[in-house]
N, CA, C and O atoms as CSV, one atom per row, in Angstrom:
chain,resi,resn,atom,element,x,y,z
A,1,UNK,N,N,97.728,72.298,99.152
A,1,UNK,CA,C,98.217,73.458,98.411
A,1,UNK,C,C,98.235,74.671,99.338
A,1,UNK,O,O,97.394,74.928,100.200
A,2,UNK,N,N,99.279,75.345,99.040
A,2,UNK,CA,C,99.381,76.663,100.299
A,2,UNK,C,C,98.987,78.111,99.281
A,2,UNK,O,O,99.046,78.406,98.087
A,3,UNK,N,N,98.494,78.867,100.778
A,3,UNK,CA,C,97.980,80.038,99.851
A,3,UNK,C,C,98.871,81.206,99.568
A,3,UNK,O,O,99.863,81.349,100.282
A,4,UNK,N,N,98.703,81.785,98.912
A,4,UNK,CA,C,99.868,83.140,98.450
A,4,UNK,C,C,99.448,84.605,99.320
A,4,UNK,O,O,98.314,85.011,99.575
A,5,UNK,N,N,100.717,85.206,99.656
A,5,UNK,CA,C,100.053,86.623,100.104
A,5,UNK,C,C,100.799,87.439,99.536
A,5,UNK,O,O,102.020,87.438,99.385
A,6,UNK,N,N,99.518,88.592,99.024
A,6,UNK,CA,C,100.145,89.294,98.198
A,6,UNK,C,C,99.391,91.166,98.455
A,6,UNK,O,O,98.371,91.490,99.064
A,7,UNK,N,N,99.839,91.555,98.124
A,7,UNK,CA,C,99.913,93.168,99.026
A,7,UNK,C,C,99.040,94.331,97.334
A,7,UNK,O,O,99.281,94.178,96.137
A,8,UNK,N,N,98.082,95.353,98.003
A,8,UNK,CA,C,97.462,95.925,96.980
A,8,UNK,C,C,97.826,96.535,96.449
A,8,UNK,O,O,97.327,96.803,95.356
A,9,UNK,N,N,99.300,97.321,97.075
A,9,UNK,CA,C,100.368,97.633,96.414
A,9,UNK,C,C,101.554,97.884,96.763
A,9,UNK,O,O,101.457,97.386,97.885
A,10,UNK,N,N,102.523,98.222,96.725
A,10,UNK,CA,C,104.127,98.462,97.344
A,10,UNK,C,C,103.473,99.251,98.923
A,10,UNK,O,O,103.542,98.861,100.089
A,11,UNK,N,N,102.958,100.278,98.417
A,11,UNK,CA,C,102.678,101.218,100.001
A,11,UNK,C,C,101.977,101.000,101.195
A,11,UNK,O,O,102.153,101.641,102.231
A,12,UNK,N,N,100.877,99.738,100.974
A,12,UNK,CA,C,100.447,99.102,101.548
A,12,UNK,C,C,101.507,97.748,102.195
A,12,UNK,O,O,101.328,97.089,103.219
A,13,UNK,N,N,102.425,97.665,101.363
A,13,UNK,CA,C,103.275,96.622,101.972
A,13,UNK,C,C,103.868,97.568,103.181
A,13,UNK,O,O,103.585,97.477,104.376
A,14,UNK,N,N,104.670,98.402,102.619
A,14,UNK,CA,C,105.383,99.721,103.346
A,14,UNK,C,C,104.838,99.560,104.850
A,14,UNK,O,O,105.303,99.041,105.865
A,15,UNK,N,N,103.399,100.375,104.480
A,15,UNK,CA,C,102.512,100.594,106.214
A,15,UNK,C,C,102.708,99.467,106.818
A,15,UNK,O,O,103.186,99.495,107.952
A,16,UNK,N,N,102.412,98.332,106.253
A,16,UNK,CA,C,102.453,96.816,107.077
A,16,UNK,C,C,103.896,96.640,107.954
A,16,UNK,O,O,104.040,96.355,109.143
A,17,UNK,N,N,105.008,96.950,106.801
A,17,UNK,CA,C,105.999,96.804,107.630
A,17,UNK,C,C,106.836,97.812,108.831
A,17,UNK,O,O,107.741,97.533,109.617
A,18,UNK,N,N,106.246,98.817,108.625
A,18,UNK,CA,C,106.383,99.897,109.469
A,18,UNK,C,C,105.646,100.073,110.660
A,18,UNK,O,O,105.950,101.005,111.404
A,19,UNK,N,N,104.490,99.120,111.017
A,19,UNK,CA,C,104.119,98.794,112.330
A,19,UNK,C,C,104.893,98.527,113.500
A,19,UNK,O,O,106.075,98.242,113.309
A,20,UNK,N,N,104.535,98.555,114.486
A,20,UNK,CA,C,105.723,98.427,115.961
A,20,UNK,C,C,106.173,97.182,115.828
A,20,UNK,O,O,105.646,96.388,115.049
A,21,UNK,N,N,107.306,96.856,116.657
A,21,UNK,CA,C,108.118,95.619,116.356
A,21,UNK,C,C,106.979,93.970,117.057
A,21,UNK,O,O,107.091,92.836,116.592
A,22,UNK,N,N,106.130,94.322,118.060
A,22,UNK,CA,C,105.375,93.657,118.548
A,22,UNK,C,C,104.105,93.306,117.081
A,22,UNK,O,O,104.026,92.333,116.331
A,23,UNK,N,N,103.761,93.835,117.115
A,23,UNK,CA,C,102.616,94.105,116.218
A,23,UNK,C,C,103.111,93.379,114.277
A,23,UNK,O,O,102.372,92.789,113.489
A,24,UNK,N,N,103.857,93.577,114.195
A,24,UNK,CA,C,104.793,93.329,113.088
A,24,UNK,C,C,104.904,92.087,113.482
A,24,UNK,O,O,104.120,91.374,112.857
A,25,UNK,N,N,105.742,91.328,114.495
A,25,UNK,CA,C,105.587,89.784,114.584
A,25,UNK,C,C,104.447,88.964,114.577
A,25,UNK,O,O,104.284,87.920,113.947
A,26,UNK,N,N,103.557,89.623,115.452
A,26,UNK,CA,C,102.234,89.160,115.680
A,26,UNK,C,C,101.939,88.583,113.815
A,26,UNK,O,O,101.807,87.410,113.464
A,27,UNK,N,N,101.895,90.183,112.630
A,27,UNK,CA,C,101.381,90.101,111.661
A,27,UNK,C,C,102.015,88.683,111.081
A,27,UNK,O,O,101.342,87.715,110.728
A,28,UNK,N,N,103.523,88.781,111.061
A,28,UNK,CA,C,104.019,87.681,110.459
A,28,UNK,C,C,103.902,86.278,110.747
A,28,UNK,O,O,104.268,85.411,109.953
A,29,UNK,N,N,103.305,86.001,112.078
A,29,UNK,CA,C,103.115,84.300,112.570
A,29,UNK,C,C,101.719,84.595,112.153
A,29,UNK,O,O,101.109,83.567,111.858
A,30,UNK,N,N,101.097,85.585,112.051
A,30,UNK,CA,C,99.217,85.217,112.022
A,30,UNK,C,C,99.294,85.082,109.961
A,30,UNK,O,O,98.342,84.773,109.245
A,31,UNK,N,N,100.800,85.448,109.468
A,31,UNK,CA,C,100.095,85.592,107.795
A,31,UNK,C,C,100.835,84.016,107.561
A,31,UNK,O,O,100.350,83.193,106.785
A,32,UNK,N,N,101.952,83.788,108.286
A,32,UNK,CA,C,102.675,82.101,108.341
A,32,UNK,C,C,101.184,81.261,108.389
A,32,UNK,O,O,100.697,80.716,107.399
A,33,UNK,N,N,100.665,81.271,109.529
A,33,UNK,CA,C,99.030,80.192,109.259
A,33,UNK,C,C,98.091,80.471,108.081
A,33,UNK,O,O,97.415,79.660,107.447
A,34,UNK,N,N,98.219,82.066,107.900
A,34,UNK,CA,C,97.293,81.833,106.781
A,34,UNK,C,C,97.764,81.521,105.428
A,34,UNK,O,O,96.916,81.524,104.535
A,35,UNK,N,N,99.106,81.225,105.104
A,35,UNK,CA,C,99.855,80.810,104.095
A,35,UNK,C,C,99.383,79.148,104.155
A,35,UNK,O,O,99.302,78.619,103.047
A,36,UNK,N,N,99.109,78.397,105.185
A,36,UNK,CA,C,99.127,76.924,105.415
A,36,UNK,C,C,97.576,76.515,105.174
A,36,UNK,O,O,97.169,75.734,104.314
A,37,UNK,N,N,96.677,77.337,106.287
A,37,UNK,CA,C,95.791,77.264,106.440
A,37,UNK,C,C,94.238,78.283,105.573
A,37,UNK,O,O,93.048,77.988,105.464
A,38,UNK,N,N,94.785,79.115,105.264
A,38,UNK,CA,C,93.894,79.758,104.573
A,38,UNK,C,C,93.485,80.853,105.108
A,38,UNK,O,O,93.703,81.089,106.297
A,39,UNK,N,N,92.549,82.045,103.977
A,39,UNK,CA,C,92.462,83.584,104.967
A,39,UNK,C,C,91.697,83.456,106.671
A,39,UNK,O,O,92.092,84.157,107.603
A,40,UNK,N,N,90.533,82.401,106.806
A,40,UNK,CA,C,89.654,82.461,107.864
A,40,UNK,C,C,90.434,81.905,109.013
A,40,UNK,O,O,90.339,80.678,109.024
A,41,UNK,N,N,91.102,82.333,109.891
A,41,UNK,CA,C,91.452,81.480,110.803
A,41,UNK,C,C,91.163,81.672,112.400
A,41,UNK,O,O,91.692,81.225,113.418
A,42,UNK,N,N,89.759,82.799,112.056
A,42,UNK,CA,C,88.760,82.590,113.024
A,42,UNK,C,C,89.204,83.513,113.876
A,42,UNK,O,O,90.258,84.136,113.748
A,43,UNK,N,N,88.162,83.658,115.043
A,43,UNK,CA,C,88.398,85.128,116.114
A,43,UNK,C,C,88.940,84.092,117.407
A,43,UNK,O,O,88.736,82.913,117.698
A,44,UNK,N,N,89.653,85.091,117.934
A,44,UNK,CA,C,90.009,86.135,117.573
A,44,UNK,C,C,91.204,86.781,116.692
A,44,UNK,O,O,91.633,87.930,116.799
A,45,UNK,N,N,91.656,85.745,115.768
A,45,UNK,CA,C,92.950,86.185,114.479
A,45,UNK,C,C,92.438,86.886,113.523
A,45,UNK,O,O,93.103,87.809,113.052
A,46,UNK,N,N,91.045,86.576,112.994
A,46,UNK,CA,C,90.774,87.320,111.993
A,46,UNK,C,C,89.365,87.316,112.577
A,46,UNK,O,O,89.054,86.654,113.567
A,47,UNK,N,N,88.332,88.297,111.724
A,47,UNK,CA,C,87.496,88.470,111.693
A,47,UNK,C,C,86.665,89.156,109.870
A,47,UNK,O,O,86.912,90.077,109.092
A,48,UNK,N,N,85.471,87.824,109.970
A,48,UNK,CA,C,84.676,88.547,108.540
A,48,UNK,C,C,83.991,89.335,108.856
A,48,UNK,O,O,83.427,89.359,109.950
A,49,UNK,N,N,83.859,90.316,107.815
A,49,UNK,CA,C,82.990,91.579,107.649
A,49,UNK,C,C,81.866,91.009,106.822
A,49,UNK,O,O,80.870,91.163,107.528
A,50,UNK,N,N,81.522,90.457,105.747
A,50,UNK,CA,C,80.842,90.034,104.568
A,50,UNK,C,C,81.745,90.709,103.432
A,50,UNK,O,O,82.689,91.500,103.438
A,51,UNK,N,N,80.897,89.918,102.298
A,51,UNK,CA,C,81.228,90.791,100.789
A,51,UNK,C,C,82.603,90.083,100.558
A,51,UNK,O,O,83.036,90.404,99.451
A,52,UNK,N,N,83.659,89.004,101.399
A,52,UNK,CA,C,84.559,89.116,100.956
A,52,UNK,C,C,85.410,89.479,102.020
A,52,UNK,O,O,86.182,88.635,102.476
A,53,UNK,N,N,85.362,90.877,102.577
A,53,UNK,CA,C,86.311,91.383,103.037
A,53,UNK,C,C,86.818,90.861,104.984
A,53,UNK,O,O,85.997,90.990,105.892
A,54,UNK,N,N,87.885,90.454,105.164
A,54,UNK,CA,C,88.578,90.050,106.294
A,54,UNK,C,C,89.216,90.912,107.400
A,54,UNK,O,O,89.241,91.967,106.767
A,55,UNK,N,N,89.589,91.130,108.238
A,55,UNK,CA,C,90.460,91.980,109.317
A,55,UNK,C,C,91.139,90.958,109.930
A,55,UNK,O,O,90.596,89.889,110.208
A,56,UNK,N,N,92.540,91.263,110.212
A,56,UNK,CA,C,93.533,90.438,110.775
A,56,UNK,C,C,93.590,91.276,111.917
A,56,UNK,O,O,93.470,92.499,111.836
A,57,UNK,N,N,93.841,90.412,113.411
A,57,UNK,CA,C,93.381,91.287,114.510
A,57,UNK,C,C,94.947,91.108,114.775
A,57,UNK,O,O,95.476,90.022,114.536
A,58,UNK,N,N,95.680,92.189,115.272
A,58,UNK,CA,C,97.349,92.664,115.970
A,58,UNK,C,C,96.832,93.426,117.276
A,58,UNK,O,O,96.251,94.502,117.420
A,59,UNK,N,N,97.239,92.515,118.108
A,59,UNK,CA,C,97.593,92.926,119.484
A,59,UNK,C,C,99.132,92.496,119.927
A,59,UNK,O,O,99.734,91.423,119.919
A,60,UNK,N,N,99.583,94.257,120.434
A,60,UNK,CA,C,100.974,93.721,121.201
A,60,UNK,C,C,101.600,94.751,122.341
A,60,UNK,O,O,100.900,95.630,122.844
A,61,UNK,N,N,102.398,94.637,122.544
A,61,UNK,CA,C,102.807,96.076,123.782
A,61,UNK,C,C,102.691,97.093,123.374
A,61,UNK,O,O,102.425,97.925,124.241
A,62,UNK,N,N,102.822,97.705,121.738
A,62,UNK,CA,C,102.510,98.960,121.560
A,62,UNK,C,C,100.847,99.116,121.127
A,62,UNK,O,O,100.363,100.127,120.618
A,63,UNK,N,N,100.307,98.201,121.368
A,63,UNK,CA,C,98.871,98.875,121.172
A,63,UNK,C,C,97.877,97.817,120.001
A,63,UNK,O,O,98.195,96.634,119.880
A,64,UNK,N,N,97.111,98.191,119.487
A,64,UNK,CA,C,96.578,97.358,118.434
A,64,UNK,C,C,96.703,97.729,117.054
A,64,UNK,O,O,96.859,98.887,116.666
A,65,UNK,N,N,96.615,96.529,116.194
A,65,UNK,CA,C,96.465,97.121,115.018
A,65,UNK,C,C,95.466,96.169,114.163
A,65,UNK,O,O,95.087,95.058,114.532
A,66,UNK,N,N,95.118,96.804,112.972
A,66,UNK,CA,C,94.370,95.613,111.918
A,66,UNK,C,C,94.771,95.909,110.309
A,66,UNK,O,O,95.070,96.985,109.792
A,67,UNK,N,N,94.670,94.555,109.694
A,67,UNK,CA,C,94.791,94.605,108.553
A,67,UNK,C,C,93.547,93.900,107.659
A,67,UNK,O,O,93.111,92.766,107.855
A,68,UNK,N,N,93.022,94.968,106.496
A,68,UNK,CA,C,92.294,94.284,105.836
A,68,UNK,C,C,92.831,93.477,105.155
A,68,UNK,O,O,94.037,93.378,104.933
A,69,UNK,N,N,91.617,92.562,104.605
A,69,UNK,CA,C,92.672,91.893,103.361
A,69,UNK,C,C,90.824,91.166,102.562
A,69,UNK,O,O,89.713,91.125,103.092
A,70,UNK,N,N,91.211,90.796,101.394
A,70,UNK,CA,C,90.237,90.043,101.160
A,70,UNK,C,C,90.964,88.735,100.200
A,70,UNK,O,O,92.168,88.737,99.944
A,71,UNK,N,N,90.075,87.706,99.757
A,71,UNK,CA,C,90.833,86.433,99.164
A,71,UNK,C,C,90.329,86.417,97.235
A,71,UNK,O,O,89.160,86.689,96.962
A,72,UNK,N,N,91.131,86.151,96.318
A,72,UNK,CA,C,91.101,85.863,95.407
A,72,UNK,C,C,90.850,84.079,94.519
A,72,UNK,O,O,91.185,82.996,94.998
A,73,UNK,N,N,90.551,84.188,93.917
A,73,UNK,CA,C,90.775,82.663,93.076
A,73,UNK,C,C,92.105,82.715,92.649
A,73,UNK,O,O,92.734,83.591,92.055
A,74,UNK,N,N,92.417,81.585,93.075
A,74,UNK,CA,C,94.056,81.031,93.146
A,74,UNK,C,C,94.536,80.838,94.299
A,74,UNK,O,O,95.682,81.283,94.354
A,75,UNK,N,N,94.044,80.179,95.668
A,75,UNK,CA,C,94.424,80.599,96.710
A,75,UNK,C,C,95.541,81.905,96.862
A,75,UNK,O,O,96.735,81.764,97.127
A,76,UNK,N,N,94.893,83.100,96.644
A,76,UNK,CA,C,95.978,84.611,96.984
A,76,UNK,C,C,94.467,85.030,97.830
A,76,UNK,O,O,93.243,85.098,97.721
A,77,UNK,N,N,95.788,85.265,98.852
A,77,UNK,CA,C,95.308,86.533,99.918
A,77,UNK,C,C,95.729,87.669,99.800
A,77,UNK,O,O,96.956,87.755,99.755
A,78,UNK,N,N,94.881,89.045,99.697
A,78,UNK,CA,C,95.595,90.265,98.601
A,78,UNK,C,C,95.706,91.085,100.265
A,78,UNK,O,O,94.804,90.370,100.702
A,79,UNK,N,N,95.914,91.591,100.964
A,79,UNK,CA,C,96.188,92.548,102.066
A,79,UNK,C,C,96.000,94.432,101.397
A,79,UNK,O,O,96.790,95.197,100.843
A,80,UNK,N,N,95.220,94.495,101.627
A,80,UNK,CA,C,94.355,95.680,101.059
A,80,UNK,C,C,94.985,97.363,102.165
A,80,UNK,O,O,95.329,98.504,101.858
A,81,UNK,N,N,94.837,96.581,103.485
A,81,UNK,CA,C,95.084,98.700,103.982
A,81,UNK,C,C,95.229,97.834,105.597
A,81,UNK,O,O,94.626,96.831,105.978
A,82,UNK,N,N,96.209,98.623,106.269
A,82,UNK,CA,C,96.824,98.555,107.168
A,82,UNK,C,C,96.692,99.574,108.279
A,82,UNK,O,O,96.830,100.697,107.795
A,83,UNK,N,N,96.427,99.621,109.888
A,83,UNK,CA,C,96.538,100.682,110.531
A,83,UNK,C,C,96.550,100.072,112.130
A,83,UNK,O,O,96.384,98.947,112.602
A,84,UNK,N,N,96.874,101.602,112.785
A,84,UNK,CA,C,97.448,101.426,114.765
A,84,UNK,C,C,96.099,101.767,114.809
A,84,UNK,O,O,95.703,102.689,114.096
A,85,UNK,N,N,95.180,101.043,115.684
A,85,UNK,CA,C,93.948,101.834,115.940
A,85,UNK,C,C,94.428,102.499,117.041
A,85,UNK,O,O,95.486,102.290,117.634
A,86,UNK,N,N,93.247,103.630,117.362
A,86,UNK,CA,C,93.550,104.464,118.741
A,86,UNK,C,C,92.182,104.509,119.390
A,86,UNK,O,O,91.722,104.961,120.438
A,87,UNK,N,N,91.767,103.916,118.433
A,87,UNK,CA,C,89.934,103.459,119.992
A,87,UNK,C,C,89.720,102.371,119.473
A,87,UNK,O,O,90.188,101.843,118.464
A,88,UNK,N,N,88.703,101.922,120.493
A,88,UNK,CA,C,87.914,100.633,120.468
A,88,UNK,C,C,87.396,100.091,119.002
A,88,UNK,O,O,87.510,98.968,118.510
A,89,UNK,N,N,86.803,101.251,118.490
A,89,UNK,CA,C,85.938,100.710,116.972
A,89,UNK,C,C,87.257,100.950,116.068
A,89,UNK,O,O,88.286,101.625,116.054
A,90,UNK,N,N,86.603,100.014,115.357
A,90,UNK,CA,C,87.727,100.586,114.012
A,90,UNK,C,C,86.515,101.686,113.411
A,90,UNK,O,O,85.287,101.678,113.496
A,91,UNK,N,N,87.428,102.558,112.812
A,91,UNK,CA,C,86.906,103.764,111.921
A,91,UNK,C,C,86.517,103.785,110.802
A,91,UNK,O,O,87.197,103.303,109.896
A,92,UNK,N,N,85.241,104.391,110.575
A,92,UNK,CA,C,84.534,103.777,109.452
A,92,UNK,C,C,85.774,104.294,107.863
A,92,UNK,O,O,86.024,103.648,106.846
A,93,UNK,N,N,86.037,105.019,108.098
A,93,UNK,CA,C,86.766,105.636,106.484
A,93,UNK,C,C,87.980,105.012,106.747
A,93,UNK,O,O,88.839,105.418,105.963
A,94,UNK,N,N,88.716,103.546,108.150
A,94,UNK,CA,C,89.540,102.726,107.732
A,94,UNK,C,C,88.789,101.740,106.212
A,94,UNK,O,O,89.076,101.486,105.042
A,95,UNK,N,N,87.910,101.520,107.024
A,95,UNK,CA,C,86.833,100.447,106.796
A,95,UNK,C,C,86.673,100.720,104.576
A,95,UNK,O,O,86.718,99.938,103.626
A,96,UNK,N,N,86.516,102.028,104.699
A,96,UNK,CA,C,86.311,102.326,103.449
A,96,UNK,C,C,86.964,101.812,102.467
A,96,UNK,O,O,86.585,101.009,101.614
A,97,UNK,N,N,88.416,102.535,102.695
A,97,UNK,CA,C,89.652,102.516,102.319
A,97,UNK,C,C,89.850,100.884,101.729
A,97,UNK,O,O,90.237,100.579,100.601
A,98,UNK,N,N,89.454,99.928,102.870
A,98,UNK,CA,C,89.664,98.870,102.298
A,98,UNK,C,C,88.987,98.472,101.266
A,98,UNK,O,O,89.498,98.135,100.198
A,99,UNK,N,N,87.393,98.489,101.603
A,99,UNK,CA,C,86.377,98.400,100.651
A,99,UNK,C,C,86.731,98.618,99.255
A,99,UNK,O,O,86.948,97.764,98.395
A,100,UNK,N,N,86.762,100.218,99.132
A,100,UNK,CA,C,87.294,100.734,97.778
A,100,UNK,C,C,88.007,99.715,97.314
A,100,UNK,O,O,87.583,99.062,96.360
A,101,UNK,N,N,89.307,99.397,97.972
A,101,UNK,CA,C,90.142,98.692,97.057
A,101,UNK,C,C,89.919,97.400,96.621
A,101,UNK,O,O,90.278,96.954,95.531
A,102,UNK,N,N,89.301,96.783,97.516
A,102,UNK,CA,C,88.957,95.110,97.092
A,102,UNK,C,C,87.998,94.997,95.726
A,102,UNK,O,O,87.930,93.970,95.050
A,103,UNK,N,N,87.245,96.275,95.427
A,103,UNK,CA,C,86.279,96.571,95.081
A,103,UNK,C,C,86.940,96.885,93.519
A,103,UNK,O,O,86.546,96.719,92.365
A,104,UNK,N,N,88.011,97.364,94.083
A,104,UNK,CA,C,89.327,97.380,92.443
A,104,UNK,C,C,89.648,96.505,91.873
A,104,UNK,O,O,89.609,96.325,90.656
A,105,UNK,N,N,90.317,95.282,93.371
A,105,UNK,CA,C,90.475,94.312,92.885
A,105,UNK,C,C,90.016,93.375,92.150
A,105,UNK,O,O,90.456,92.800,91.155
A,106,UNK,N,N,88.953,93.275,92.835
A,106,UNK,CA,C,87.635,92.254,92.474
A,106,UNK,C,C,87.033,92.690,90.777
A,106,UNK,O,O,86.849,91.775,89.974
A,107,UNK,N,N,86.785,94.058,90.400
A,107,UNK,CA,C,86.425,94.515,88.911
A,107,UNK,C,C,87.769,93.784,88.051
A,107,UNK,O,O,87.618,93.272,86.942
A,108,UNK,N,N,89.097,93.839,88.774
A,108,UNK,CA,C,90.336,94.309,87.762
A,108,UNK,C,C,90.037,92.275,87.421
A,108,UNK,O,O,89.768,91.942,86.267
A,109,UNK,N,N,90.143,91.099,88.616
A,109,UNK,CA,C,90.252,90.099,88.089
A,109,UNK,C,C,88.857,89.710,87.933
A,109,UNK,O,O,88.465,88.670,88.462
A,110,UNK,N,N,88.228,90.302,87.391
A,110,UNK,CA,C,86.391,89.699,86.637
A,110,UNK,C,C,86.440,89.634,85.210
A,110,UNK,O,O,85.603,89.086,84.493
A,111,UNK,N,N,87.911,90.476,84.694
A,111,UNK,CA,C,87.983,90.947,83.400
A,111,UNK,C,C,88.792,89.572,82.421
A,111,UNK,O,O,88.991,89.708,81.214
């Protein structure tokens, strides 16, 4: 059974697709495996945080990027918040951003 990907909301799709043209392919062959294979598909493609929550690692000529995402029941992978880093760490109030929302998600399907 293959898994679904699905976005936290239209604007979050938006940012995703508005990444550099490198970075943007990268996203689309690394979300093709996780459609087959599932959200974990290990470092350096993704990386767990705990709690749930995932980072999809984008490296390409314009620079890096990451996407959160966390996984649902039903094989769906929900893609939560999107960004170009510009240093080494990712930034904690990226980090948030995602949190918060999975944190939406996760209340909205408990109900």
């Amino acid at each position: 059974m293959s898994y679904t990907i699905v976005y936290y909301s239209e604007a979050v799709q938006e940012e995703i697709r508005a990444l550099p043209a490198t970075l943007l392919a990268r996203y689309f062959c690394l979300t093709d495996r996780m459609e087959e294979y599932g959200a974990n598909l290990g470092y350096p493609h993704t990386e767990a945080f705990g709690d749930g929550l995932f980072e999809l690692r984008l490296k390409g000529v314009e620079g890096i990027a990451r996407v959160f995402y966390c996984t649902l029941v039903g094989k769906r992978i929900v893609m939560l918040h999107g960004f170009v880093k510009k240093s080494p760490k990712t930034p904690p109030k990226e980090r948030r951003i995602a949190e918060a929302r999975m944190k939406e998600i996760k209340n909205a399907n408990s109900r």
